[in-house]
Every structure is written in structure tokens, then in C-alpha cells.
C-alpha positions as CSV (number, residue, x, y, z in Angstrom):
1,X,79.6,116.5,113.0
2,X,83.3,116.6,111.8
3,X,85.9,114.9,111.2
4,X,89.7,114.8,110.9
5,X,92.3,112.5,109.9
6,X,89.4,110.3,109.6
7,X,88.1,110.2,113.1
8,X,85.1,110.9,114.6
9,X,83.8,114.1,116.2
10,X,80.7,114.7,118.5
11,X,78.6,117.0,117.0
12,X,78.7,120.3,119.1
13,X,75.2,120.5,119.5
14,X,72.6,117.5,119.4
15,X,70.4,117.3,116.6
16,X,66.9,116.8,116.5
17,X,66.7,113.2,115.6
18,X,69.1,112.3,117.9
19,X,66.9,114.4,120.9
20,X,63.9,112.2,119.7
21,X,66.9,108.7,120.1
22,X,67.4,110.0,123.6
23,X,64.1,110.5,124.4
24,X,63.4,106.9,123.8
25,X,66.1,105.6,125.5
26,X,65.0,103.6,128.3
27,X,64.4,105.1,131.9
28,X,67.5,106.3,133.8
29,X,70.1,106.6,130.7
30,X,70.5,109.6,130.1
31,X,71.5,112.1,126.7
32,X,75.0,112.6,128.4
33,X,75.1,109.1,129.2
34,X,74.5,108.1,125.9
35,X,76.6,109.9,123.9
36,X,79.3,108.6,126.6
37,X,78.4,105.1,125.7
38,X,78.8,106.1,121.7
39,X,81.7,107.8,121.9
40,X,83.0,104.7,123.8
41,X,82.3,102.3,121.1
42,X,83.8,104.7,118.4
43,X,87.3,104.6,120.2
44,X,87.1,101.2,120.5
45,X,85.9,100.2,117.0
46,X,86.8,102.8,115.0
47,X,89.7,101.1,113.8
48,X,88.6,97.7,112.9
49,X,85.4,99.7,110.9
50,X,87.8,102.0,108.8
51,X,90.0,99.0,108.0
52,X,86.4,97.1,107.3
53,X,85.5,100.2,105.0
54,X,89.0,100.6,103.2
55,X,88.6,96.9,102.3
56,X,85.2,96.5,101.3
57,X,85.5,99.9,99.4
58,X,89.1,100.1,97.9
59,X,89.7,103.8,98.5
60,X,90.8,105.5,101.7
61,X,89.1,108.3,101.2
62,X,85.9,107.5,100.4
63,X,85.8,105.0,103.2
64,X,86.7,107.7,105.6
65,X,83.6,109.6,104.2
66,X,81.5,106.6,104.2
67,X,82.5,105.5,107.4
68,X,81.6,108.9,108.7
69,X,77.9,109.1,107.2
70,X,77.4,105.7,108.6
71,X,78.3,106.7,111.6
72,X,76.6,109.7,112.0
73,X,73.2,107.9,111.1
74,X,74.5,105.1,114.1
75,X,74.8,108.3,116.3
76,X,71.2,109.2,116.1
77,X,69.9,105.8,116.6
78,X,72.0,104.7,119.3
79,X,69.9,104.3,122.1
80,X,68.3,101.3,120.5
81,X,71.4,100.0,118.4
82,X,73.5,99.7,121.6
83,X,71.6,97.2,123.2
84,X,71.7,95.1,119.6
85,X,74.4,94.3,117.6
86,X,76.3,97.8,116.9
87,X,79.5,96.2,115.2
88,X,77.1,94.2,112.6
89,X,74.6,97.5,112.2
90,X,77.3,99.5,110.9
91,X,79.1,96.6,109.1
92,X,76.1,96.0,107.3
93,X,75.0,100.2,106.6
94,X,78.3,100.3,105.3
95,X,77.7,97.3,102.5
96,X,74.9,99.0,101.5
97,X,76.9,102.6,101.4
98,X,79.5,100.8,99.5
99,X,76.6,99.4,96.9
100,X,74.7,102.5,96.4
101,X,78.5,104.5,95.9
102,X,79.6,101.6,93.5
103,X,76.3,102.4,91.5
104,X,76.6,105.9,91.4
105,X,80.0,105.4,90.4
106,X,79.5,102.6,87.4
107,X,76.4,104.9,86.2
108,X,79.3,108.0,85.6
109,X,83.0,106.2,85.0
110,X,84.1,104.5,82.0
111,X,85.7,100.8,83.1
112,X,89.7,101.0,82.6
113,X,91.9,98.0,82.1
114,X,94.1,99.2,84.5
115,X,93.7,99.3,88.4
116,X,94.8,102.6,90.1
117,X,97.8,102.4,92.5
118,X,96.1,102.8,96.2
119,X,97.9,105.2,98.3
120,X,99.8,103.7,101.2
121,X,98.3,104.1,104.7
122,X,101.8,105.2,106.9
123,X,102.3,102.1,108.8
124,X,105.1,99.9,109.7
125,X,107.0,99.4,106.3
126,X,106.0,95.5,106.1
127,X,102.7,96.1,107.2
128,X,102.2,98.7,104.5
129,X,103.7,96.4,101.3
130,X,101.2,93.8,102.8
131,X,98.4,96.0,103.1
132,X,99.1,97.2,99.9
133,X,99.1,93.8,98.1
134,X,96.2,92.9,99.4
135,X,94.5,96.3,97.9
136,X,95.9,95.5,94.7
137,X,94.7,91.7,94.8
138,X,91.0,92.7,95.7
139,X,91.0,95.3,93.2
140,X,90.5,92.5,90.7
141,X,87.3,91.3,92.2
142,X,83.8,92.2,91.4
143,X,81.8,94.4,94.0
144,X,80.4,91.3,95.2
145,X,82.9,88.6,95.3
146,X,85.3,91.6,96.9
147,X,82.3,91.6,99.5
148,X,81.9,88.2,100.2
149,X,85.7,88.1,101.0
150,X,86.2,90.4,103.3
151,X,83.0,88.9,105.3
152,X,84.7,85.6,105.0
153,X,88.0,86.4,105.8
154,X,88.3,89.4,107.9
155,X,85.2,89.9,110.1
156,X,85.4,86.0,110.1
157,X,81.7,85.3,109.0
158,X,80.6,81.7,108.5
159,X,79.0,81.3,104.9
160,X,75.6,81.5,106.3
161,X,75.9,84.3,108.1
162,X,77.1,86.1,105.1
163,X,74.2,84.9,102.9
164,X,72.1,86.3,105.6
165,X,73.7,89.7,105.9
166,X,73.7,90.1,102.4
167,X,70.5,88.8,101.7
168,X,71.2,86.1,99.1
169,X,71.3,82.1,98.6
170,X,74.1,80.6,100.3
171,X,74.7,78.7,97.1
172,X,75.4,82.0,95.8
173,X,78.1,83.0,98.6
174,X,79.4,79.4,98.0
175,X,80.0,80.3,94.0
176,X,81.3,83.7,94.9
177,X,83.7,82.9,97.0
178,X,85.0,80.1,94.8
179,X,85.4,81.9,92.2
180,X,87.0,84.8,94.6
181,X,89.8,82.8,96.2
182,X,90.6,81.1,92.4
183,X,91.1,84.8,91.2
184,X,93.4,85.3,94.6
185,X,95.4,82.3,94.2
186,X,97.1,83.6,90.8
187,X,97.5,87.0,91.9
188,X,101.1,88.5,91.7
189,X,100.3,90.4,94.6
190,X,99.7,87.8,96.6
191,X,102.5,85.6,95.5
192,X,104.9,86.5,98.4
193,X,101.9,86.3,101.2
194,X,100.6,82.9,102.1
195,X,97.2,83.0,102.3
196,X,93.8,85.2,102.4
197,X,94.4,85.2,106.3
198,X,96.4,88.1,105.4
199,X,93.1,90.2,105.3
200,X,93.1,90.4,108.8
């Protein structure tokens, strides 16, 4: 497995794991037909993840890499993800990516009062000053407020649903995104943007 310019690439060969996934697929799919079916999916979500990732993670890079490993762990489960909820199983591997990165990352960085610049994404020139505001404004949110968000706002989860997916009180999804959208509201980078319907 590969990739470049942040897409994905089969794996030349099929791994192991992903012989045993095919093996359990249900009678008459076949390996071929299966990786048909993922590759399918990819083209048509791969998009809408990476944005997911860059937004939820707050660095292009890393959410290309993330993205990736997520992916690749989709790809050797597929034959029973596919007929679940393949959108929300990677939306929700890539939360807990995100988490165990932001750790990893807190355990070795020293906090610094100022946010990094993110690099722009090449885009259409308005898209990219809005994309880029929005980086900036999210930057300012805690791991989980910056979570709860994007939930709310771009995949266009309902309060519950988020407390479900990430496994905590709804009062406590209620109180982060309060305190979220207050933070938001007062931004500069925000100031020329109307609202957090921007995310999407």
C-alpha cells in the first residue's frame, strides 16, 4: 500500500489479513469483486474523509497519513464493513487515530502561545482564504471541543449521535459545544464568514 498526492493505492499484492476478509465474505462475492467495491467507495469518499481528517486533525499532512492507515485497516476488513456503515467506521477510526496522535504528540511538544500558519490546500482563491480561516479558528479549540464541532457542523451529526460516537454524556457534548461556538463567535478569523456552516 502507497500513496501519492494523498490518494489511495491498492496494494499490489493482497495481504494475509485481507485473504482471511475475503475468505469470509459471503458466498458468490468474490476477492476481485471486493476490492472493486473498496476501491469504489474510496473514489467516492475520499474527498469528503480527507477534508473530515484535515479538520478534525489541523495538519494536512498528518491527515493524509492518517487517513491512509485508516484506510488500509478498512481495506482488510471490508467484506464485513461494506455491508455496515463504512463512512461512520472510518469517521470514527479516524477520532480515535486523531486521539492516540494528539497524545503522542502532547507527551513530546512543549505548548506554544502561538498557532502555526497551516499551509494552503491549492483551491479556488476564496475557497482557500475560507478554508484557511476556518483552520485558524479551530486551531483555538481543545482536541475535544475541535471534535465535537466538526461532528456537529460538517458531517451534520445530531448531539446524540455525537455523544454516542464518542462515547460520552450528551450533557457533555452540550457543554463542549457551547463553549466551542462562544470561542468561534469572537474569532478574527471568522469575522468576515457568517457562520460555522462554513465547515462544510
Amino acid at each position: 500500500m502507497s500513496h501519492a498526492q494523498g490518494r489511495w493505492t491498492e496494494p499490489s499484492s493482497m495481504p494475509a489479513g485481507r485473504q482471511d476478509a475475503a475468505g469470509g465474505a459471503r458466498a458468490g462475492t468474490t476477492a476481485a469483486a471486493l476490492d472493486d467495491d473498496f476501491a469504489a467507495f474510496v473514489g467516492i469518499h475520499h474527498a469528503r474523509l480527507l477534508h473530515l481528517a484535515e479538520l478534525i486533525i489541523g495538519d494536512e499532512h498528518r491527515a493524509q497519513d492518517l487517513l491512509q492507515a485508516v484506510l488500509a485497516k478498512t481495506y482488510l476488513r471490508w467484506s464485513r464493513i461494506r455491508q455496515q456503515n463504512p463512512v461512520g467506521y472510518v469517521r470514527t477510526a479516524l477520532i480515535h487515530a486523531r486521539t492516540d496522535w494528539w497524545r503522542r504528540r502532547s507527551s513530546s511538544e512543549t505548548p506554544v502561545a502561538v498557532v502555526p500558519e497551516p499551509r494552503s490546500i491549492p483551491d479556488h482563491g476564496g475557497q482557500v482564504a475560507d478554508r484557511d480561516a476556518i483552520h485558524r479558528a479551530l486551531a483555538v479549540l481543545n482536541r475535544k471541543e475541535r471534535v465535537v464541532i466538526v461532528l456537529r457542523f460538517y458531517e451534520d451529526l445530531e448531539l446524540a449521535d455525537i455523544a454516542a460516537e464518542l462515547n460520552m454524556p450528551i450533557s457533555t457534548v452540550k457543554s463542549l459545544c457551547a463553549r466551542a461556538l462562544t470561542k468561534l463567535r469572537i474569532s478574527p478569523s471568522l469575522s468576515d464568514m457568517h457562520s460555522t456552516d462554513s465547515l462544510t
